[in-house]
N, C-alpha and C positions, 0 to 999 in steps of 0.2 A: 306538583304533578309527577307522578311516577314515568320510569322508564318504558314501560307498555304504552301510555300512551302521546307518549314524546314521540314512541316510534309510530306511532298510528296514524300524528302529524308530521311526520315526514312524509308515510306514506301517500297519505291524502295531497299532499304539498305537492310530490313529484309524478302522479296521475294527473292532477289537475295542470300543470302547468303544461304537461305532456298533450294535454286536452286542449287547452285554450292557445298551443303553438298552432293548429291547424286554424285557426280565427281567420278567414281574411277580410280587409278592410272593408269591403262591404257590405259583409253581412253584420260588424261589429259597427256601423253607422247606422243599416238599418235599425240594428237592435235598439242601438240609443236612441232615433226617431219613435221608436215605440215606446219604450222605456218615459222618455220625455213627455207624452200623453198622459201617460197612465199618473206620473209625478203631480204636472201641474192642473187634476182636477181631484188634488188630497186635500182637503181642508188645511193642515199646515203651509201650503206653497201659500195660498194666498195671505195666509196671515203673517208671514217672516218678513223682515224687507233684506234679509240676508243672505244669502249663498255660500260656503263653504264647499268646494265642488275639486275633488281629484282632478289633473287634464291624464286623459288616459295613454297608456300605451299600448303598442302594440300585445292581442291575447286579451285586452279587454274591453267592454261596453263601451264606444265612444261615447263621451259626453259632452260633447259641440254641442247637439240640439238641446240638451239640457242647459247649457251654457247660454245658450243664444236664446229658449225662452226668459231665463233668468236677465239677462239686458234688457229684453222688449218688455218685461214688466215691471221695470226701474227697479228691481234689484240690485244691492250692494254683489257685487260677485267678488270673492277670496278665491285663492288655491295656492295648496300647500309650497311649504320650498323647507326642506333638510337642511338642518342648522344644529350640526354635531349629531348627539344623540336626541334628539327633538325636533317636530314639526309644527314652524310656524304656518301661518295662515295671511297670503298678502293681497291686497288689494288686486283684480285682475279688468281692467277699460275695456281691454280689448286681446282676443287670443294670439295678437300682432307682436307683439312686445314680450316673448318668451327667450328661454336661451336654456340652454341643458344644464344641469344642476346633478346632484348625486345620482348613483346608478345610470345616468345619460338621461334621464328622466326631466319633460320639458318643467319650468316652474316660471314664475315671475318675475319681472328684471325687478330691479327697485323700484318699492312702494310702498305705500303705507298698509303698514301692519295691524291683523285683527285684533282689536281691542273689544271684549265683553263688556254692552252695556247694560245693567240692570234691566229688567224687564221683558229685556229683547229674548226672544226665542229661535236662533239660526239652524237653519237644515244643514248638517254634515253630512254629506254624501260620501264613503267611505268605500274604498275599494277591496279586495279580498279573492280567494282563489276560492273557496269551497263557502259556504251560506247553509243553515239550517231554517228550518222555521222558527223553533224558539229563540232567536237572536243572534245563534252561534256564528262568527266568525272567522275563518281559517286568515290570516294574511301570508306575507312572505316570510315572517320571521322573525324579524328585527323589533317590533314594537310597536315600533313611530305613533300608528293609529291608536293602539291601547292608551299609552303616555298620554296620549293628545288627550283624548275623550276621558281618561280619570283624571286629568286636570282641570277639566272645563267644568266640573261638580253637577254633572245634570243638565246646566242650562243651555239645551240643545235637543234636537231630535235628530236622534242619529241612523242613518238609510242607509243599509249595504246594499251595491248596485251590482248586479251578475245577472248574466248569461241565463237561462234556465237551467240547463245541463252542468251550471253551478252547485246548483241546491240538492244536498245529500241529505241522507235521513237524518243522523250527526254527526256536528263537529266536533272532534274531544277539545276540553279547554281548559285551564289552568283559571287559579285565583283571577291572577291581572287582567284575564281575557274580557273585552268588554263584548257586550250585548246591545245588537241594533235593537230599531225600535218598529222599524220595518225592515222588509227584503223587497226591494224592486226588481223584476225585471222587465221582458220584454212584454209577457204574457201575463203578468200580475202581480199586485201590490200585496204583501201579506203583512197583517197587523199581528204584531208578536203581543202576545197576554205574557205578563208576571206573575 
């Protein structure tokens, strides 16, 4: 990726966060409540028994109602927890049993860790600052989510959750940059074509 547009994801990086500082907790619950709708009547929610599910922070979509349909229809629920330069994925019973982990970001106490099993197909809900419609993903920075998603070899569908006022015309992206396979948000699901 060139220097243009390394700067063009700063730029976008530090609008968007500037953006999603004014969120407050209500209206990013409401959002998830919608969001949550629009998720479990995809043909994929019914057919996974897995969940991979960010817990949000402050500035973005809560995903409680997502969370909490993923319980009531015996879903396995995972959520992330930072382990070094990598993000595992851990077993989550209940959003009871969190404790702060990297960046203060809530994560799972100990549990058992996501293990891929053949054939299975898990929904990765995957957070981010900016969303395109072709797949593009903006995150914070760091990777975490890319690393994750080129290690998992495909076997997944992976859902960027935002805001609408997320979604830019594009995202600029580099090699590593992975590409969702949907955009959810509050007001609608977009199926990305390859």
């Amino acid at each position: 990726m060139d220097a243009g547009s390394l700067a063009e994801k700063d730029t976008l990086r530090r609008q968007h966060v500037s953006i999603l500082k004014t969120l407050d907790s209500f209206d990013a619950e409401r959002a998830g409540r919608s969001a949550a709708r629009l998720l479990t009547a995809l043909l994929q929610w019914n057919d996974c028994p897995a969940l991979l599910c960010f817990l949000s922070i402050k500035g973005e979509i809560d995903t409680s109602a997502i969370i909490a349909a993923a319980f009531t229809g015996g879903k396995s629920v995972f959520a992330p927890r930072v382990e070094g330069s990598r993000l595992c994925f851990y077993k989550l019973d209940t959003t009871k049993d969190l404790r702060r982990g990297a960046f203060g970001v809530r994560e799972p106490a100990a549990a058992a860790k996501y293990l891929p099993e053949p054939g299975v197909k898990p929904l990765v809900l995957c957070p981010g600052l900016a969303f395109d419609a072709a797949g593009g993903r903006l995150g914070r920075g760091r990777g975490y989510y890319d690393r994750f998603l080129a290690g998992a070899e495909r076997a997944f569908t992976a859902i960027g959750v935002c805001l609408d006022c997320q979604l830019v015309k594009k995202v600029p992206l580099a090699a590593h940059d992975y590409r969702m396979d949907y955009i959810l948000t509050p007001a609608k699901l977009i199926t990305v074509t390859r």
